[in-house]
C-alpha positions in Angstrom: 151.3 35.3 -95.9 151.0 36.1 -92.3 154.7 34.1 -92.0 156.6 36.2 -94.7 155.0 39.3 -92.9 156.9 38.3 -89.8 160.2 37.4 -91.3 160.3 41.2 -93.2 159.1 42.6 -89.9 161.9 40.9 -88.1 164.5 41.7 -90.9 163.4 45.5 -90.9 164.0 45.7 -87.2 167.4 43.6 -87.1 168.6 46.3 -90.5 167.3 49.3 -87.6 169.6 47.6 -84.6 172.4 46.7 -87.3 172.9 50.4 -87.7 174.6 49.0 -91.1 172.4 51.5 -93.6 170.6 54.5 -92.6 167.3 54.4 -91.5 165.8 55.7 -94.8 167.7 52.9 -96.6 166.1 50.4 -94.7 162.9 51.7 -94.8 162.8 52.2 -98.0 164.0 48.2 -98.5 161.5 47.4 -96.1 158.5 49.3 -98.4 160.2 47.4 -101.6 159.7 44.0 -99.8 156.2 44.3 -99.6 155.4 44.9 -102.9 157.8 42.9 -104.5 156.3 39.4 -102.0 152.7 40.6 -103.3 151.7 41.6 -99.5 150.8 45.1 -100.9 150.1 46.5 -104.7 151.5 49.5 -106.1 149.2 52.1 -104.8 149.8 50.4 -101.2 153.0 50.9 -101.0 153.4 54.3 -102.2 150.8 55.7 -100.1 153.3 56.7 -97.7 154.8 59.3 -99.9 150.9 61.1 -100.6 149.9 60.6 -96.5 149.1 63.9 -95.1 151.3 63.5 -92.3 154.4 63.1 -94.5 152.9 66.6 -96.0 152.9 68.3 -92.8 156.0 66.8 -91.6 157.9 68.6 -94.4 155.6 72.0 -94.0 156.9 71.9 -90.6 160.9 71.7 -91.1 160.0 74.9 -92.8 158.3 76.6 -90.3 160.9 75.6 -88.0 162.9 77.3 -90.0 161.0 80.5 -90.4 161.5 80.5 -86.6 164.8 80.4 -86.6 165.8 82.0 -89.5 164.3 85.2 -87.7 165.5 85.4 -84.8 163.1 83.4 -82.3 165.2 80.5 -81.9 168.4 82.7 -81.0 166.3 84.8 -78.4 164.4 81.4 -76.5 167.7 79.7 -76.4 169.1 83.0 -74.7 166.3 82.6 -72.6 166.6 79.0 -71.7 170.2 79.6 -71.4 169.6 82.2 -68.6 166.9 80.2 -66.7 169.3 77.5 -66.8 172.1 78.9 -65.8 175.4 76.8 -65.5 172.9 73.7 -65.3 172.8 71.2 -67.9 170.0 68.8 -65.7 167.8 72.2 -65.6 168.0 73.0 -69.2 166.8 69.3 -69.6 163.8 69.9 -67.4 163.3 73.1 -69.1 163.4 71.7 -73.0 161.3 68.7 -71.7 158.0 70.7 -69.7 158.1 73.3 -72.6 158.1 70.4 -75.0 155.2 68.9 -73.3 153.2 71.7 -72.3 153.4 73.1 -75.5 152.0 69.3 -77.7 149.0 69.8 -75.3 148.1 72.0 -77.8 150.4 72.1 -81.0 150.8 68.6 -82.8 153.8 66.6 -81.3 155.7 67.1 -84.7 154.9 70.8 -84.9 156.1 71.1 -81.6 159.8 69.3 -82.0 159.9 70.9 -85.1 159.6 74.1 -83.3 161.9 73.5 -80.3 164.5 71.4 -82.1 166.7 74.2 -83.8 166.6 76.4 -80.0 167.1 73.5 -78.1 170.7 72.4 -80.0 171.7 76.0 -80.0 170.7 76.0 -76.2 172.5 72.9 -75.4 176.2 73.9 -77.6 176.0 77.0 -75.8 175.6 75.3 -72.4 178.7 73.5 -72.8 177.1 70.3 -73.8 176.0 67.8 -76.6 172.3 68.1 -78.3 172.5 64.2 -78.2 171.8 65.0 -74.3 168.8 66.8 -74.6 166.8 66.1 -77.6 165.9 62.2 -77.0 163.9 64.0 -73.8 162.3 66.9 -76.1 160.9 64.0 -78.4 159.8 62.1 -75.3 158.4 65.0 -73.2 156.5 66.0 -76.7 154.5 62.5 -76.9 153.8 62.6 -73.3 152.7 66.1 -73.0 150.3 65.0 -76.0 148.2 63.6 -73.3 147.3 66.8 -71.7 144.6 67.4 -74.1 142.0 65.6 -76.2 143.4 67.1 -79.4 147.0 67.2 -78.0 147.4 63.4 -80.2 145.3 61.4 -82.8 145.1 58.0 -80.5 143.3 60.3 -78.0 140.6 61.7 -80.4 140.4 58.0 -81.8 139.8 56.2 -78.5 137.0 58.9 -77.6 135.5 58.4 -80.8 135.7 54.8 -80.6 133.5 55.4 -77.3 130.8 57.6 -78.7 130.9 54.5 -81.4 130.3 52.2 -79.0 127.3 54.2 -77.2 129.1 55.5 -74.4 130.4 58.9 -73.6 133.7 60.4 -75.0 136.2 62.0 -73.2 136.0 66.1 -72.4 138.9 68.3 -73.5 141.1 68.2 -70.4 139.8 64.7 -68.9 143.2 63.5 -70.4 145.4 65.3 -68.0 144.4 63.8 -64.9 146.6 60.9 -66.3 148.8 62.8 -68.4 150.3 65.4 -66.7 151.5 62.7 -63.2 153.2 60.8 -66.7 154.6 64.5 -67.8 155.9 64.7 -64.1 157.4 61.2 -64.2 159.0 61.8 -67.6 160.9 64.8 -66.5 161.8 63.4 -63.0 163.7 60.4 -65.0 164.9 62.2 -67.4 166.4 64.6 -64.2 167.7 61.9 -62.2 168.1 58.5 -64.6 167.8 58.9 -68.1 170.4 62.1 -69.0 172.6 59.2 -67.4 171.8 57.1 -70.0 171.5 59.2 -73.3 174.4 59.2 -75.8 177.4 61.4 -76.1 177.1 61.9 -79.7 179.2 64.6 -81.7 177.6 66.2 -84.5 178.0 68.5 -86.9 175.5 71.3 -85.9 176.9 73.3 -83.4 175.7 76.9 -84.1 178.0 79.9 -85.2 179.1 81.8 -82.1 178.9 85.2 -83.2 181.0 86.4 -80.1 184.2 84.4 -80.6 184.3 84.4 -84.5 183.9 88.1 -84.1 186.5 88.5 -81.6 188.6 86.2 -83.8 187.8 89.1 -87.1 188.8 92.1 -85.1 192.2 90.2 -83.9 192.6 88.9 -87.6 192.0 92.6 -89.5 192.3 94.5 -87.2 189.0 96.2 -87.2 188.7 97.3 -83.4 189.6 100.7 -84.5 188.4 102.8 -87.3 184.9 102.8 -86.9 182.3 105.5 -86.2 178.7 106.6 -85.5 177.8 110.7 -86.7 174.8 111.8 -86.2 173.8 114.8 -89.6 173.2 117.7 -87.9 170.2 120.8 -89.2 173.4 123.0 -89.9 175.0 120.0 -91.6 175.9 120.7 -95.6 175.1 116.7 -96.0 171.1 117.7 -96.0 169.8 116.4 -99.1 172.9 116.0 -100.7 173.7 112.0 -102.5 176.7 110.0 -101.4 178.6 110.8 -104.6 178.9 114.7 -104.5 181.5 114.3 -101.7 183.3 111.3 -102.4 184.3 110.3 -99.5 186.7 107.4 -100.4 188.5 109.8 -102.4 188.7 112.8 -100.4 188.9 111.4 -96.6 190.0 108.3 -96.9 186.3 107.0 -95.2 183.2 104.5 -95.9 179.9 104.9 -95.3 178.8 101.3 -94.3 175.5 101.5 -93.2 172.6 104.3 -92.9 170.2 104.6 -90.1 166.7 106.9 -90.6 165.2 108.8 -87.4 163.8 111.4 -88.9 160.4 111.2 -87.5 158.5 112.3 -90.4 160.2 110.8 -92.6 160.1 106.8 -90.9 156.7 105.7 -92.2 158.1 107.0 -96.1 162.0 105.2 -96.2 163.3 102.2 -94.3 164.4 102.3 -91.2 167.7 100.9 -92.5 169.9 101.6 -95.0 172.1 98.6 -94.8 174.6 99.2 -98.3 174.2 102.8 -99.2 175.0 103.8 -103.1 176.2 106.5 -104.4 172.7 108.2 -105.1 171.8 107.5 -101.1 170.9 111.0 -99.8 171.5 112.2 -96.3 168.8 113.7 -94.3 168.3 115.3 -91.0 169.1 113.0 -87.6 170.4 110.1 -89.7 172.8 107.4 -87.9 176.0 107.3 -90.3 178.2 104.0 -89.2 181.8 105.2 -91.0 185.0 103.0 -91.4 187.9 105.4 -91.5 191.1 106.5 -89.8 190.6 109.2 -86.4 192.2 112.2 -88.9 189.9 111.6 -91.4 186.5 111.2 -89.1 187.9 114.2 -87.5 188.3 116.0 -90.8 184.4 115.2 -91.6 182.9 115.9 -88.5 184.4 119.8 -88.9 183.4 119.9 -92.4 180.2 118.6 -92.5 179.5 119.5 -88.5 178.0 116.2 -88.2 177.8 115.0 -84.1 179.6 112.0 -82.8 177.8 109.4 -81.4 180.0 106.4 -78.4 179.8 103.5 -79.9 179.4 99.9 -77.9 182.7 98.2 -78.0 183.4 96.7 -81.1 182.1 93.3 -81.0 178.5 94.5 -79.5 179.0 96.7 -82.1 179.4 94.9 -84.9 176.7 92.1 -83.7 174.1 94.9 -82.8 174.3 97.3 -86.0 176.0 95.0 -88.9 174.7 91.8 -88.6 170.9 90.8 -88.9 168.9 87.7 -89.9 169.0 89.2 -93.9 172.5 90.2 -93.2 175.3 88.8 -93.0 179.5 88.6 -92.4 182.4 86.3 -93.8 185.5 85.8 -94.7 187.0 84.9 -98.2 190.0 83.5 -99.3 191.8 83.4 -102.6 192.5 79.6 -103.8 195.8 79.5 -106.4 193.7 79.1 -109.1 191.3 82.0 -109.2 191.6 84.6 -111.9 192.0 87.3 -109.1 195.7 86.4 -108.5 198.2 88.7 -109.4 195.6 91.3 -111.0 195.8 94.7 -109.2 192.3 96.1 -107.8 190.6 98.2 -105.8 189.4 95.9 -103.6 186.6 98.2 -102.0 185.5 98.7 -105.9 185.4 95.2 -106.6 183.2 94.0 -103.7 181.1 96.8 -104.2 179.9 95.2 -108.0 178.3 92.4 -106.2 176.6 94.8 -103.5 179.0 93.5 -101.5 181.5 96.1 -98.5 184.9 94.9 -97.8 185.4 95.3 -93.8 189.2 94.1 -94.2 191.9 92.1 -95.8 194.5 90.0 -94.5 197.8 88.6 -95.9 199.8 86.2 -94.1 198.0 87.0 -90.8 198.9 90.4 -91.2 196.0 93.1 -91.7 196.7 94.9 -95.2 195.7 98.6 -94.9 195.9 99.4 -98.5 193.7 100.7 -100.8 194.6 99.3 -103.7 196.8 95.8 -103.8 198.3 92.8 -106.2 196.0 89.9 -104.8 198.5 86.3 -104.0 196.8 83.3 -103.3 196.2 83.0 -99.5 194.5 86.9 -99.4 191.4 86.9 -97.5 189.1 89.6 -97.1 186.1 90.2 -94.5 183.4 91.0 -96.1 179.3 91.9 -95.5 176.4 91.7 -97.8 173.1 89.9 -97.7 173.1 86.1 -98.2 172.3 86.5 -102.0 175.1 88.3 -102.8 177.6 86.5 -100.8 175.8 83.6 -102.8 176.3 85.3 -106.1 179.9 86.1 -105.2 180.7 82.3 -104.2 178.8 81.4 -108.3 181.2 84.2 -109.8 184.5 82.8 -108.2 184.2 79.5 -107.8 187.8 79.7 -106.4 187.1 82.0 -104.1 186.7 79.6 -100.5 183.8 81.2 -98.2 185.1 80.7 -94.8 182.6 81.0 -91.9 178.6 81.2 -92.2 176.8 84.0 -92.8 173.6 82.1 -92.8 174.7 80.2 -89.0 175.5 84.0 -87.5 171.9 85.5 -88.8 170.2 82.4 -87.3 172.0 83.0 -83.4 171.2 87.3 -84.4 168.6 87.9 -81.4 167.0 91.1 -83.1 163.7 90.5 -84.0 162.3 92.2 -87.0 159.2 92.6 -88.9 159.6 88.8 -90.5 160.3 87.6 -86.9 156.4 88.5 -86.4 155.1 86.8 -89.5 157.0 83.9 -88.6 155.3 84.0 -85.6 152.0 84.6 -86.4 152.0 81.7 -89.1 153.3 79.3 -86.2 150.0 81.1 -83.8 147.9 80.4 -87.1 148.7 77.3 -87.6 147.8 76.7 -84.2 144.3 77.9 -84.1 143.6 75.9 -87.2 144.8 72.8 -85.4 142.9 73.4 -82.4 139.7 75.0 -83.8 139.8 72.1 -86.6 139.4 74.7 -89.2 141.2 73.2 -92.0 143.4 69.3 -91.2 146.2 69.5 -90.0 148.2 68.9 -93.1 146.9 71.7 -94.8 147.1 74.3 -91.6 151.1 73.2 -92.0 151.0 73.9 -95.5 149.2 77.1 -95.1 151.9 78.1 -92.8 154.7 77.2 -94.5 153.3 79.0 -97.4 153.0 82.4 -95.5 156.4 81.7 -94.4 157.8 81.4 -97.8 156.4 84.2 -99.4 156.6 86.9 -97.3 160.9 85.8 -97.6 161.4 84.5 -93.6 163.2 81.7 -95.6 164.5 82.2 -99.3 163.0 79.0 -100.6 166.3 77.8 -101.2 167.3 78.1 -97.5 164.0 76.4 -96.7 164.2 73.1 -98.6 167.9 72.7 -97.2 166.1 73.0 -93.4 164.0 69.7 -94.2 165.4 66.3 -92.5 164.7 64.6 -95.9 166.4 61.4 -94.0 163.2 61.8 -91.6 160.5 62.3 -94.3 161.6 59.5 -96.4 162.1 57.1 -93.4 158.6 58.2 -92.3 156.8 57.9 -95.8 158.1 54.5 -96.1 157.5 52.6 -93.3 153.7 53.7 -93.0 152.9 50.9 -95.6 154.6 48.2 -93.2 151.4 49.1 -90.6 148.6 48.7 -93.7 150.6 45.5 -94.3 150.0 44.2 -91.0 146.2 45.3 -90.6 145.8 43.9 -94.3 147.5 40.3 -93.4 145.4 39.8 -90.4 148.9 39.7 -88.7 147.9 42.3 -85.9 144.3 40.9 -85.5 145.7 37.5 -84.7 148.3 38.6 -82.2 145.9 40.9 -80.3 142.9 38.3 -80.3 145.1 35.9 -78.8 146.8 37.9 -76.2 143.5 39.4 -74.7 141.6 36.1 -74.6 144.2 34.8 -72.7 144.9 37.6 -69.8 141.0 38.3 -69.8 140.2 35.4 -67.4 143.0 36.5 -65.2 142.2 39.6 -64.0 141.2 42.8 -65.2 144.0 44.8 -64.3 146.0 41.7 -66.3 143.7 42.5 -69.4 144.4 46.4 -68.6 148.5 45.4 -68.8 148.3 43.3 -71.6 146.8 45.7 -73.5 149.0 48.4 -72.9 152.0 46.1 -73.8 150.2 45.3 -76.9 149.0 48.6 -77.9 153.0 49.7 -77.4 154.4 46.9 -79.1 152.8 48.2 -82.1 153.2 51.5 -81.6 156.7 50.7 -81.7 157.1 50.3 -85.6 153.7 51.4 -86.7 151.9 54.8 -86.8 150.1 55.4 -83.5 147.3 56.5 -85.2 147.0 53.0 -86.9 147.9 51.4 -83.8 145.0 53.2 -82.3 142.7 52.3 -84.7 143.6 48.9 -84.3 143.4 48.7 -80.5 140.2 50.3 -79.8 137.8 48.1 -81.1 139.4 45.2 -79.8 139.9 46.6 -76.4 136.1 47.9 -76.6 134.9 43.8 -77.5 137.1 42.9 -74.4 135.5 45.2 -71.5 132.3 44.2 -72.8 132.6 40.6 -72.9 133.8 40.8 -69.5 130.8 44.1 -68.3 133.8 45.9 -67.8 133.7 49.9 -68.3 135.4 50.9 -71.4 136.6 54.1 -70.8 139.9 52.5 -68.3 141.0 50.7 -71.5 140.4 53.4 -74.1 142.7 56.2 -71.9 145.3 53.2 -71.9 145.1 52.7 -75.3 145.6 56.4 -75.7 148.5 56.1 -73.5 150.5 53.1 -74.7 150.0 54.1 -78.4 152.2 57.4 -77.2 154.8 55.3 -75.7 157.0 54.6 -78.6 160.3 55.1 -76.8 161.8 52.2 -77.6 162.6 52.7 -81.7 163.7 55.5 -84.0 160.6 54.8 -86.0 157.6 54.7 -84.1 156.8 58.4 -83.7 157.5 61.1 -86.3 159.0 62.5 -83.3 161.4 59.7 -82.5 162.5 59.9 -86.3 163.4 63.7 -86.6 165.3 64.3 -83.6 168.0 60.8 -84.3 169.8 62.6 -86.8 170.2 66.0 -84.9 171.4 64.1 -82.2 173.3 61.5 -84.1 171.5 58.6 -82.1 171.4 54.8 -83.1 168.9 52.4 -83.0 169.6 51.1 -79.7 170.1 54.2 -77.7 166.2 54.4 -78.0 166.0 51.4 -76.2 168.3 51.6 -73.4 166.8 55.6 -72.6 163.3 54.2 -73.5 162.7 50.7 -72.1 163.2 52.3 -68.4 160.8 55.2 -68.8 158.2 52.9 -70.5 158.2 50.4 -67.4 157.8 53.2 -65.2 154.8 54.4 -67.1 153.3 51.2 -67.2 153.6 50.5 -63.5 151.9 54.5 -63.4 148.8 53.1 -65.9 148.3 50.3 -64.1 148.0 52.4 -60.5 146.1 55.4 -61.1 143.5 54.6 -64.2 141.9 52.2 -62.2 141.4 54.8 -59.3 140.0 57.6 -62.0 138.0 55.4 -64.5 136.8 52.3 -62.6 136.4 49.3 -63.9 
């Protein structure tokens, strides 16, 4: 039994280096294996798919989401961006510490999940690949874990292994005397070495720049003129009037695109907003009015309805600042030969406006079309604005209309915060107190979070389940069978026994090495958790056969279990960030193997000198 557990171990890793089938694929073959050689039962080997972590690991892709769907992500990655300046090494450094500083306290999982949508954004709009920075965001996350007793499982297991034992566990912070000089060392490599070494990968999820597909709108329709900000005046006959008793399309030629409240006693009763005014909208006193028209026209309504003008920003701040928001968005559409619009005659205002949708401009042949009222040819596109459900709806009515651009991608890069930007926020904060406080596990602080995320609409639902990395969960969900199999075999057992009986008699800084080099052997295609588990009782048998003190070898067990650097698959964190950044199997390896030398080389120094032996 313990042979045919080798040759699928071997086989699972050589299918990971082949790069043939995707790492799901393969783990999923590797969890079939198992059950059909009779190494695990039916319950075994679907156990993956009902592990908390798997749970939480979904719950946060979705509150990853929330993050970014509101605005957070778009306004760090600004940030980072300005701290970073020109400086692609800086950003590095910059993703890295906040990665580790912040899985001191938030689970390494919730941590990439959180930093993984800003930090592509941040690296597009550096001028560079996200293949270059997210390898170290991963990395920095499982080192920075070691800052803190709860920052990782394998260090709450090798305390509690202690106290098992009869000796005394580790205090909260005791952690960072070794982990932040590994912190140090991670982001010095990665500085100087490893961005070397990472992959030039192209992918697919380079953000929307609002700026340049905006400039690219107003050079296309022509849109840099005709729009306006009046202010309604006390004196102004609009006061309490609706839209509809003027009509304004008909009599001067104008839209009213969006409405904006300040009317102080009247904030806390209306939205602040008014993003698609109807006809029964009513004016009142101090509102914003954003107008499309010609000059004539505006000039025409400003005397009749002594209504103020307002300067506007130029035209693309313009556009970005007051018509686009994380529930709003812009897009083009463009008429396919076979939709049912060609050759009708409409009103093309009047036709957006039954799916709640405005109609900014329309285009022919490159040329901006300025009509009202036009025969629509194949080729027409229009520029249009509505929320994503309606520019959804639109793309189910007309399945031959082509949705050019994302609506969804230009919200996501929107820096405004709102009032969902805050819940986002404070289900992320929550989810942290229940992590650290231990109120509820983990998985179900994730869940609770996610849930608050979903129903107060951060994410439509449908938005959310398209931000999981199902590739990641399935991988994950699979391959946790392949470490019961190991533990269940004896496999594990008889490789450690024999490897710390051997390097016992030599030395104990030999014992110290080959543990680590066990411990991270393991961690490489196991859960650290389980390789923790595993680890700690044998490393607490070999200091005391020897009258060694435990607690050297329990902080390097803690350590090397974290040090997974070499494989896609054996951290959660590895395993989320290689499809972002498009990475292959051996790309861990050549960033990895170097960093994990040079941290056991650091082990090997310093916990002697702070935990004697």
């Amino acid at each position: 039994m313990i042979y045919l557990m080798l040759t699928i171990l071997v086989i699972t890793i050589g299918l990971f280096v082949w790069g043939k089938f995707t790492p799901d694929i393969v783990a999923l073959i590797s969890m079939l294996s198992l059950f059909l050689t009779g190494i695990l039962d039916a319950t075994e080997t679907l156990s993956g798919f009902s592990n908390p972590t798997v749970i939480m690991i979904a719950a946060l892709f979705i509150i990853g989401e929330g993050i970014a769907q509101t605005g957070w992500t778009a306004l760090a990655g600004k940030k980072f961006v300005e701290w970073a300046g020109k400086s692609v090494p800086k950003l590095l450094v910059i993703v890295s510490l906040g990665a580790g500083v912040l899985s001191g306290f938030v689970s390494n999982t919730g941590t990439v999940a959180t930093l993984m949508p800003l930090t592509i954004s941040s690296a597009w709009s550096i001028g560079t690949l996200p293949s270059k920075m997210l390898m170290p965001v991963a990395f920095g996350s499982n080192t920075g874990g070691l800052l803190t007793l709860t920052g990782t499982p394998p260090n709450i297991i090798a305390s509690n292994a202690l106290i098992e034992a009869g000796f005394d566990g580790f205090s909260f912070f005791e952690f960072s005397l070794i982990g932040l000089p590994l912190l140090v060392i991670a982001l010095l490599y990665f500085r100087y070495v490893g961005y070397k070494l990472l992959p030039k990968n192209k992918t697919n999820n380079k953000p929307v720049n609002i700026e340049s597909t905006l400039h690219n709108w107003i050079e296309a329709y022509k849109i840099d003129n005709g729009y306006y900000r009046l202010r309604v005046r006390s004196i102004s006959p609009l006061l309490n009037t609706q839209i509809k008793d003027w009509q304004f399309e008909k009599n001067y030629n104008a839209s009213i695109i969006r409405i904006r409240r300040r009317h102080p006693n009247l904030l806390k009763k209306v939205p602040t907003f008014i993003e698609f005014p109807d006809p029964n909208t009513e004016f009142m006193y101090h509102d914003i009015i954003t107008v499309k028209g010609d000059t004539e026209a505006i000039n025409k309504m400003m005397i009749t309805f002594r209504l103020g003008l307002l300067p506007l920003d130029p035209i693309t701040d313009e556009l970005k600042n007051n018509l686009i928001n994380q529930e709003v968005g812009m897009t083009e559409v463009i008429v396919n030969p076979n939709s049912i619009l060609v050759g009708r005659r409409y009103k093309l205002g009047d036709y957006f406006k039954r799916f709640g949708i405005q109609l900014l401009g329309a285009s022919r042949n490159q040329k901006p079309l300025l009509d009202k009222e036009i025969t629509v040819k194949a080729g027409d596109a229009f520029l249009i604005r509505g929320t994503w459900e309606d520019i959804d709806g639109l793309k189910k009515q007309h399945e031959n209309l082509v949705i050019i651009g994302s609506p969804e991608g230009m919200a996501k890069n929107v820096e405004k915060l709102n009032s969902k930007s805050y819940i986002a926020l404070a289900a992320l904060i929550l989810m942290i107190i229940f992590m650290v406080f231990k109120v509820v596990p983990g998985s179900i602080a994730a869940l609770i979070s996610a849930g608050v995320v979903l129903l107060t609409g951060c994410v439509p639902i449908s938005k959310a389940y398209k931000g999981i990395s199902w590739t990641s969960v399935v991988m994950i969900a699979a391959m946790i069978p392949m470490g019961i199999a190991l533990q269940k075999t004896g496999t594990a057992q008889i490789i450690a026994n024999g490897l710390v009986d051997y390097l016992g008699s030599i030395h104990p800084i030999a014992l110290l090495g080959g543990v680590f080099l066990l411990t991270t052997t393991f961690s490489q295609v196991i859960n650290n958790s389980a390789t923790a588990v595993l680890m700690a009782p044998i490393a607490i048998l070999a200091a005391s056969s020897l009258n060694l003190n435990p607690e050297p070898f329990m902080i390097v067990v803690a350590i090397s279990a974290s040090t997974a650097f070499l494989t896609p698959i054996g951290t959660t964190t590895n395993a989320m960030v290689m499809t972002a950044g498009g990475y292959k199997f051996m790309d861990y390896l050549k960033v990895g193997a170097p960093l994990l030398f040079m941290f056991l080389i650091v082990t090997l120094i310093l916990v002697p000198v702070i935990w004697p032996f």
